[in-house]
C-alpha positions in Angstrom: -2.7 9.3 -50.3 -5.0 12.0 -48.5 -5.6 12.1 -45.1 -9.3 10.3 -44.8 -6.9 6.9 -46.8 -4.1 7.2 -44.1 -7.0 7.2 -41.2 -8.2 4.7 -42.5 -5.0 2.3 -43.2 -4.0 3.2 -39.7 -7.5 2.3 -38.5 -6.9 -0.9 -40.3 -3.9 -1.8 -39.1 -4.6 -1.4 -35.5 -7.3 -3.6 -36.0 -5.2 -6.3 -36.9 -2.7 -5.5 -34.3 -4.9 -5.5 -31.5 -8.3 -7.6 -32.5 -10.1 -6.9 -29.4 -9.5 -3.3 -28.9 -8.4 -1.2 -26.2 -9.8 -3.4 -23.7 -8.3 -7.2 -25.0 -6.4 -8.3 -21.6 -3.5 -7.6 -22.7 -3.6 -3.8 -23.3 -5.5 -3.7 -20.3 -2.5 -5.1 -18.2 0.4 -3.6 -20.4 -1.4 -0.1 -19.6 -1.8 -1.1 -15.6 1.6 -2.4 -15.9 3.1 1.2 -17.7 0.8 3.5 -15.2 1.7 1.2 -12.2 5.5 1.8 -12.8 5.5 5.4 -13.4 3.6 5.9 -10.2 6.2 3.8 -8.5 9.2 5.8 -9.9 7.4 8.9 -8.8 6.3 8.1 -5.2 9.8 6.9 -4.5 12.0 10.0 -6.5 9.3 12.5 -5.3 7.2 11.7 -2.4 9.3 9.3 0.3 11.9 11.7 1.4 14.0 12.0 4.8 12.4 15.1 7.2 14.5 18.4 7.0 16.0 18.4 10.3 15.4 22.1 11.5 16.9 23.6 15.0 18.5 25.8 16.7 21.8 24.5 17.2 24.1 22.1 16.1 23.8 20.3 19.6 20.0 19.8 19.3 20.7 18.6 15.9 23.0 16.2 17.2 21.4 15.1 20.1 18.0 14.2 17.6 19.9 12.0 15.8 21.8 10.6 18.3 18.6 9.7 20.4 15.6 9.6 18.2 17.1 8.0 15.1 13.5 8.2 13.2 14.4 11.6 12.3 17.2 10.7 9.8 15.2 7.4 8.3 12.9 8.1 5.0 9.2 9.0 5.2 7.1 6.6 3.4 3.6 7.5 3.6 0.8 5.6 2.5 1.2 4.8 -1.1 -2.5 5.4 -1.8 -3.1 8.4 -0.2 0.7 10.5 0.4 -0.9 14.2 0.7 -1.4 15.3 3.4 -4.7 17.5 2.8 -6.3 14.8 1.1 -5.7 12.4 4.4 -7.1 14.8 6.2 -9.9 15.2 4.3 -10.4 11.1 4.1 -9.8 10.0 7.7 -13.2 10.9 9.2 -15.1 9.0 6.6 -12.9 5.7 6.2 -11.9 5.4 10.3 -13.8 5.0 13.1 -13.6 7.5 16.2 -12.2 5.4 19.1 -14.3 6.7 22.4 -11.6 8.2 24.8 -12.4 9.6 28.3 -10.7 12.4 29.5 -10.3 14.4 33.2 -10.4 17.7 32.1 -7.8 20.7 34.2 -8.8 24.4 33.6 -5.5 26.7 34.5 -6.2 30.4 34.7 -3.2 32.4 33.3 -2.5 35.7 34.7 -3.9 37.6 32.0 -7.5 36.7 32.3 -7.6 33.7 30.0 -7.7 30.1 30.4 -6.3 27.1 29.3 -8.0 23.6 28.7 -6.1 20.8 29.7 -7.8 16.9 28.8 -6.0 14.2 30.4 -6.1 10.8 30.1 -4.3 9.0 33.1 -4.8 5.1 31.4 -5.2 4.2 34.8 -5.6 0.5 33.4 -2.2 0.6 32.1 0.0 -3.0 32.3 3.0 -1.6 31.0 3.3 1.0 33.7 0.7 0.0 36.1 2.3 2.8 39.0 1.5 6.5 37.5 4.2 8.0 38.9 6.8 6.0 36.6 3.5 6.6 33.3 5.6 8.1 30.9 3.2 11.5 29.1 2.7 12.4 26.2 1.8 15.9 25.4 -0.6 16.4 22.5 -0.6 19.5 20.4 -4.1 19.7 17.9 -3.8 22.0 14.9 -4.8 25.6 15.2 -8.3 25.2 15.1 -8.5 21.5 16.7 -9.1 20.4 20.1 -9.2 17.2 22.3 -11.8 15.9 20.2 -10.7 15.7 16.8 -10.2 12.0 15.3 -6.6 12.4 14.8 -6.2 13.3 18.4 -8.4 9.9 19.7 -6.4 7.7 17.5 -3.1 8.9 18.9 -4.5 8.6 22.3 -5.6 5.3 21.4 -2.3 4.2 20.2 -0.8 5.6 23.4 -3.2 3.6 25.4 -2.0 0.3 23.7 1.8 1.3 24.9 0.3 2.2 28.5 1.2 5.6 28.0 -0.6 8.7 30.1 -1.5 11.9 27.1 -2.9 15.2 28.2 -4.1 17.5 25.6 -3.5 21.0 25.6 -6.5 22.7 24.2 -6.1 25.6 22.7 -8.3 29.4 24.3 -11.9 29.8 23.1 -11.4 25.7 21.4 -13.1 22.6 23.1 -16.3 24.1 24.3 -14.3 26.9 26.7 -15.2 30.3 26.5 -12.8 32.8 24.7 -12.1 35.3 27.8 -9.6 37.7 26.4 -8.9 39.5 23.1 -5.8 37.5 22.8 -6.5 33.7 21.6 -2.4 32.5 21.0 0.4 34.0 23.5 
């Protein structure tokens, strides 16, 4: 038998296998089914993972652990979207960007420089409706990010809805301030 008459009994034979092709329900689900699976096996061997706890000393360590037991549970990020770049990439186009209002504090540092503080007090907070007992949070942007960056408003956001205060520290020469030394990071 040459190889044009095996093609051709095999072509035959699959016919009769699967009548409707590729795309008969069945293959269609059994191949979902397969794909769906292996994705599965590989999110939960490879992606969800427990954070690498990394400090200084074993006391630290400990005291993490002890008090902030999130640190030792497994990460599962979203199942449709687990990398990080590509999350940053898609958040701007599939969230909105919650409107935030912030009291801005300029500190001069003895060099020269300045640094841009944006607050938000959340003055209309229920939880914690005296601000001296409002606990803070302090918001770090990436290296090129500032106050405004939709990451930064959704965590503000989300602290507002636990009637937290959040003061972002903005980085020199980021969120519309002037670069007035050589040196951006000290």
């Amino acid at each position: 038998m040459n190889l044009q008459g095996l093609s051709r009994e095999l072509s035959l034979y699959l016919e009769r296998q699967v009548p409707e092709g590729l795309l008969a329900p069945g293959v269609v689900w059994s191949l979902v089914l397969c794909f769906g699976v292996a994705y599965a096996f590989y999110y939960l061997s490879s992606v969800a993972k427990k954070p690498e706890l990394v400090t200084g000393s074993k006391n630290f360590h400990r005291f993490l652990q002890d008090y902030c037991p999130v640190v030792t549970e497994t990460y599962y990020p979203t199942v449709w979207c687990w990398e990080g770049r590509v999350q940053t990439l898609l958040r701007p186009l599939i969230t909105s960007r919650p409107y935030v209002q912030y009291r801005n504090e300029l500190i001069k540092a003895t060099d020269g420089g300045q640094i841009s503080l944006d607050w938000f007090d959340n003055d209309d907070s229920m939880c914690y409706p005296d601000s001296s007992t409002r606990p803070t949070i302090l918001l770090l942007p990436g290296l090129t990010g500032s106050s405004t960056e939709s990451y930064i408003l959704h965590m503000i956001q989300q602290s507002k809805d636990m009637g937290y205060r959040c003061v972002v520290f903005n980085y020199r020469g980021v969120a519309g301030e002037n670069l007035l030394v050589r040196m951006a990071f000290k």
